[in-house]
C-alpha positions as CSV (number, residue, x, y, z in Angstrom):
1,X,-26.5,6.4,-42.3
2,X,-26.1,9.4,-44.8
3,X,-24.7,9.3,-46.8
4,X,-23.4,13.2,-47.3
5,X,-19.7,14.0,-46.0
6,X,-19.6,16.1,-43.1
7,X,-16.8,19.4,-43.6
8,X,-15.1,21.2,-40.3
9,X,-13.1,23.9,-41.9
10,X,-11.5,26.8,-40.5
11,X,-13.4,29.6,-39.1
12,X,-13.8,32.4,-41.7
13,X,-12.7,34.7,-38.5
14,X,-9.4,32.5,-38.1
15,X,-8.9,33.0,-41.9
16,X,-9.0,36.7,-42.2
17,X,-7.3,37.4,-39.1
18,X,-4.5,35.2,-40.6
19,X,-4.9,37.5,-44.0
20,X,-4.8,40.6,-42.0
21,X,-1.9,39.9,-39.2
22,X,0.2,39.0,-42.8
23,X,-0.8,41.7,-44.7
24,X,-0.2,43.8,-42.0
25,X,3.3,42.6,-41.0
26,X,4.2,42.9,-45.3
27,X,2.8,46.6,-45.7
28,X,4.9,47.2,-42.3
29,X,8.3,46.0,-43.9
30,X,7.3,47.0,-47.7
31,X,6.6,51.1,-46.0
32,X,10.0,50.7,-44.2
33,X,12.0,49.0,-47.5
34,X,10.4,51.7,-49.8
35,X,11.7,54.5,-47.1
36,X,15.0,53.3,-47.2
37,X,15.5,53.0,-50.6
38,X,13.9,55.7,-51.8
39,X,11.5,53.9,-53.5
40,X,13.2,53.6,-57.3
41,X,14.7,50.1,-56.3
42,X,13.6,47.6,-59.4
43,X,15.0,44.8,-56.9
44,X,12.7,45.7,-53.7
45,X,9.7,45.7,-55.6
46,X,10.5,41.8,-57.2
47,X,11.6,41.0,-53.5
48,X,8.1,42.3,-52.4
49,X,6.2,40.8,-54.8
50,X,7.9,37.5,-54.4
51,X,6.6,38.1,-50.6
52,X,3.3,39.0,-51.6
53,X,3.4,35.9,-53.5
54,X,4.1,34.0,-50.1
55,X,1.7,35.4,-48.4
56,X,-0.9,34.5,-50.6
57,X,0.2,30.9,-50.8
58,X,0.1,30.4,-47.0
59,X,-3.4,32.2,-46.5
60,X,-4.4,30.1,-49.5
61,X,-2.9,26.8,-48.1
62,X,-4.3,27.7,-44.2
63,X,-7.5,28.2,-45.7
64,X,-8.0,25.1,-47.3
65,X,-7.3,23.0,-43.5
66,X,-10.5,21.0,-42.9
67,X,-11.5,17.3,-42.1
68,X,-13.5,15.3,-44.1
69,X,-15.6,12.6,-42.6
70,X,-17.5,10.2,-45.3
71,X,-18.8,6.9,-44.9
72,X,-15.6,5.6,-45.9
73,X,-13.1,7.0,-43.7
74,X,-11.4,10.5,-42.7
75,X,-9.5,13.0,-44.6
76,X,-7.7,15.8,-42.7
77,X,-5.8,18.0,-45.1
78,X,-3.3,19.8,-43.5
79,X,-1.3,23.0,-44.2
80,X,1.1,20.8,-46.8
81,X,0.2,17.2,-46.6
82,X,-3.3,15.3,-47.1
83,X,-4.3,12.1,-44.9
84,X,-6.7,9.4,-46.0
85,X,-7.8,6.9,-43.4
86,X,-10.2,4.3,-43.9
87,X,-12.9,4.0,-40.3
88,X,-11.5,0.1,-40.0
89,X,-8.0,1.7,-38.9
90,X,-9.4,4.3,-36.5
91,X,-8.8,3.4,-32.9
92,X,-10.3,5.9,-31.3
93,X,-11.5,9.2,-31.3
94,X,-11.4,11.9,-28.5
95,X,-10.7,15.7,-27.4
96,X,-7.5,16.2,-26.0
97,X,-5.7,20.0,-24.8
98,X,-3.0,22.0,-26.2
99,X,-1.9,24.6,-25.0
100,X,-1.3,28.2,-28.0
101,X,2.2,29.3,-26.8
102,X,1.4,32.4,-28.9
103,X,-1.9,33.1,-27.5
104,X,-0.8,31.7,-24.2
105,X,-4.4,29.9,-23.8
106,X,-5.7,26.3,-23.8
107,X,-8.0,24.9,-26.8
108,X,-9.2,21.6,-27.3
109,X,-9.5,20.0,-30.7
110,X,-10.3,16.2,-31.6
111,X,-7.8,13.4,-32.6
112,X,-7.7,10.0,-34.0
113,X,-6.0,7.4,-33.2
114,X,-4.9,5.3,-35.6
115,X,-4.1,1.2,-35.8
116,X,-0.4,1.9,-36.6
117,X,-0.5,4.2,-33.0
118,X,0.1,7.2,-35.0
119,X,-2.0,10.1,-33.8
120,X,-3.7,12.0,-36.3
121,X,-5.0,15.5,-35.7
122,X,-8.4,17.0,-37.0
123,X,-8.2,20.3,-38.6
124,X,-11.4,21.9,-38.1
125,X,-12.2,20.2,-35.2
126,X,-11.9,22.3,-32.4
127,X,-13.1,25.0,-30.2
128,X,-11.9,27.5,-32.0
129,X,-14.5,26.7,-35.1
130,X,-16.5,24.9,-33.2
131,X,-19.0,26.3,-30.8
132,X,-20.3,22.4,-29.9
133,X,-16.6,20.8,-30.0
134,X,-18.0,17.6,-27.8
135,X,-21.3,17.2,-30.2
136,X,-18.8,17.2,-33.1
137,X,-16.5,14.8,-31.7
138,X,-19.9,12.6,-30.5
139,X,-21.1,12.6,-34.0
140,X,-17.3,11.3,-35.3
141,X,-17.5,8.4,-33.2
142,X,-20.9,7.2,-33.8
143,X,-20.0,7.7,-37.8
144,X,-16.5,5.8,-37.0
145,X,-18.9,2.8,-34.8
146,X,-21.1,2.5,-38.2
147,X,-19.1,2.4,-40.3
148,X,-15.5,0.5,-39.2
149,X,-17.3,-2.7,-39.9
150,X,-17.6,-6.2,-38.4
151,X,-13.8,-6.9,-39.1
152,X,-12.5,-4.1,-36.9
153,X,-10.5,-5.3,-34.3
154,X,-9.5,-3.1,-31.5
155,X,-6.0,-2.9,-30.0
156,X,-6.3,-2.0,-26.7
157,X,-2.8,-0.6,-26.0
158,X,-3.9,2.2,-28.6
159,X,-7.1,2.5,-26.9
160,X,-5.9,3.4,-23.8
161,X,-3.2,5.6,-24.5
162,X,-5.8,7.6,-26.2
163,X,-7.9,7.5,-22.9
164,X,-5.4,8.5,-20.8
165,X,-4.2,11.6,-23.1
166,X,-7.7,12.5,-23.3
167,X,-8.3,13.1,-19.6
168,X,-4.9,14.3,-18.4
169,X,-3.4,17.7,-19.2
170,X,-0.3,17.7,-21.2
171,X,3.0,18.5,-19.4
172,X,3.0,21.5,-21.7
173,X,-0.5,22.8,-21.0
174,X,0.4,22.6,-17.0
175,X,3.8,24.5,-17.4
176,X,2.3,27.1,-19.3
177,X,-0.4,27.7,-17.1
178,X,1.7,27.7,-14.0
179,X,4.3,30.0,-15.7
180,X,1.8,32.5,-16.1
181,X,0.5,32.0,-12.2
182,X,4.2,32.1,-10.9
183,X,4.7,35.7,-12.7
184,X,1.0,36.7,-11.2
185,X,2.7,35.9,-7.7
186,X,5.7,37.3,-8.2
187,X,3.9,41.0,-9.5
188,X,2.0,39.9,-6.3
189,X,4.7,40.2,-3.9
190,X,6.6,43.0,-5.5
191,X,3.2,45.2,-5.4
192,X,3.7,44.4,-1.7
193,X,7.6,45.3,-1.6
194,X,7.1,48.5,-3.4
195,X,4.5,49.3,-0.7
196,X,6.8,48.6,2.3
197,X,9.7,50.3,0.9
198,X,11.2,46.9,1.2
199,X,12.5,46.2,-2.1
200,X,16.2,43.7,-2.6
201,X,18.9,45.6,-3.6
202,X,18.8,46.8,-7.5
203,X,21.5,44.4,-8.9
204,X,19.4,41.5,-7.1
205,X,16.0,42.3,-8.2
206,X,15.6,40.4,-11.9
207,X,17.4,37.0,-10.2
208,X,15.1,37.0,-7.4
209,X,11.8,38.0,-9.1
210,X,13.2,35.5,-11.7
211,X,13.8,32.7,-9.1
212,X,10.5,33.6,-7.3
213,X,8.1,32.9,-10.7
214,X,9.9,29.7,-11.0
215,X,9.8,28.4,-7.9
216,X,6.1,28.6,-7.8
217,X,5.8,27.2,-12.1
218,X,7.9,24.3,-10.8
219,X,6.4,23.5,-7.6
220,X,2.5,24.2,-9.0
221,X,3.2,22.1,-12.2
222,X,4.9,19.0,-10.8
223,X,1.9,19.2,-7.8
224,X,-0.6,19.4,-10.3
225,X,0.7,17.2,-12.7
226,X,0.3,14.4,-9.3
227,X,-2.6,15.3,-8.6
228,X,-3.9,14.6,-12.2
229,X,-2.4,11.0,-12.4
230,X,-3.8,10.2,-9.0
231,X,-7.4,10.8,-9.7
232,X,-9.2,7.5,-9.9
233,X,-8.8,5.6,-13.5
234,X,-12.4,5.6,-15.7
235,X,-13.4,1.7,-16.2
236,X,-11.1,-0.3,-18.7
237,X,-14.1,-0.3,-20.9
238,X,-15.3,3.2,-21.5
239,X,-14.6,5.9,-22.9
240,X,-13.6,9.4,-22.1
241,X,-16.9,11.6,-21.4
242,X,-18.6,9.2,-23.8
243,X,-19.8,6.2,-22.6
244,X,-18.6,4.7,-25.4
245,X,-17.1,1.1,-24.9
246,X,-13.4,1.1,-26.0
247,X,-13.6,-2.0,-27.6
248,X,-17.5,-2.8,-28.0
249,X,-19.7,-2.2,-31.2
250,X,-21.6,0.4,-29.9
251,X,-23.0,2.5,-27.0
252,X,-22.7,0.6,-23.3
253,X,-25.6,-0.3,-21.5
254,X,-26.2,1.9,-18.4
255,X,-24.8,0.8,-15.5
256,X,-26.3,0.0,-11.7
């Protein structure tokens, strides 16, 4: 086993388009302030700098995100904290969905699970730096499987919740999506109104077009979200996508 760390780090894309939607949003409010004031305010330019200053800090502090996988355990440093975890309390390790509310798209990025059942996520890892996020992920397990030692024990409960998280969608990940089908529909059917000359009356349009996307959010989401618990459980003892035996010491034998 090597015995190198291995670094996932933010994208240097993800990084400067931080630094530029910041320093785009400061010049914005620092042309405005100067406008206003007439530019001979002492005050505004110590209140911009103090921004500056802020800005700087968080690019700096975004930048530096990354997990750090060595042969003794993980360390994920976040935007303000730092988490050391030794591979004898790592439960798991799989890729589980989010949902960007911002960018209104799903990514995928890796978690561990940890003995206490805390989740822990992986800066770094995920598909937005990673172009191979499963090969990533593949390579943290096989590293965790070396090196948690012959004491690891697993716990089973943990195990599974991180199973089932990795294979469903999130509540939030289905809502979003179906939010964003329900107003397609509605811009749908109010293409067709406008055609027909057929449209509500004008003090009943917003409550209906309103009523129309979330009638279709609701009833797509919950369906979905049925559907998805429904679909046939993977054996007790794998793992998601893997292979991997939950509780075993290494890779399962092929079955059949």
């Amino acid at each position: 086993m090597s015995r190198v760390a291995t670094t996932y780090r933010q994208s240097s894309k993800t990084v400067i388009g931080l630094a530029t939607a910041i320093a785009t949003a400061l010049g914005g409010v620092a042309l405005t302030a100067l406008k206003g004031q007439g530019g001979n305010d002492r005050d505004l330019y110590i209140a911009l700098g103090v921004y500056a200053a802020l800005a700087v800090l968080v690019i700096t502090r975004f930048a530096r995100l990354a997990t750090i996988a060595s042969t003794k355990g993980l360390v994920a440093r976040g935007l303000l904290w730092t988490r050391r975890v030794p591979w004898s309390r790592v439960q798991a390790v799989v890729i589980e969905t989010t949902v960007s509310l911002r960018e209104q798209e799903e990514h995928e990025h890796a978690v561990a699970y940890i003995d206490n059942r805390r989740r822990l996520a992986l800066p770094g890892v995920n598909d937005k730096n990673l172009d191979a996020l499963p090969a990533a992920a593949e390579a943290l397990r096989q590293q965790w499987i070396s090196a948690r030692g012959s004491a690891w024990q697993p716990i089973e409960a943990i195990q599974r919740v991180a199973a089932h998280r990795a294979r469903h969608k999130s509540a939030l990940v289905l809502a979003v999506r179906w939010v964003k089908i329900g107003v397609g529909v509605m811009a749908v059917v109010w293409i067709v109104l406008i055609v027909f000359h057929a449209l509500p009356p004008e003090e009943l349009r917003l409550p209906i077009a309103l009523g129309l996307a979330a009638l279709v959010a609701i009833v797509g989401g919950v369906t979905e979200n049925m559907r998805n618990r429904a679909l046939p459980e993977l054996p007790a003892n794998e793992a998601p996508s893997t292979g991997l035996p939950l509780s075993g010491s290494g890779p399962s034998a092929p079955s059949g």
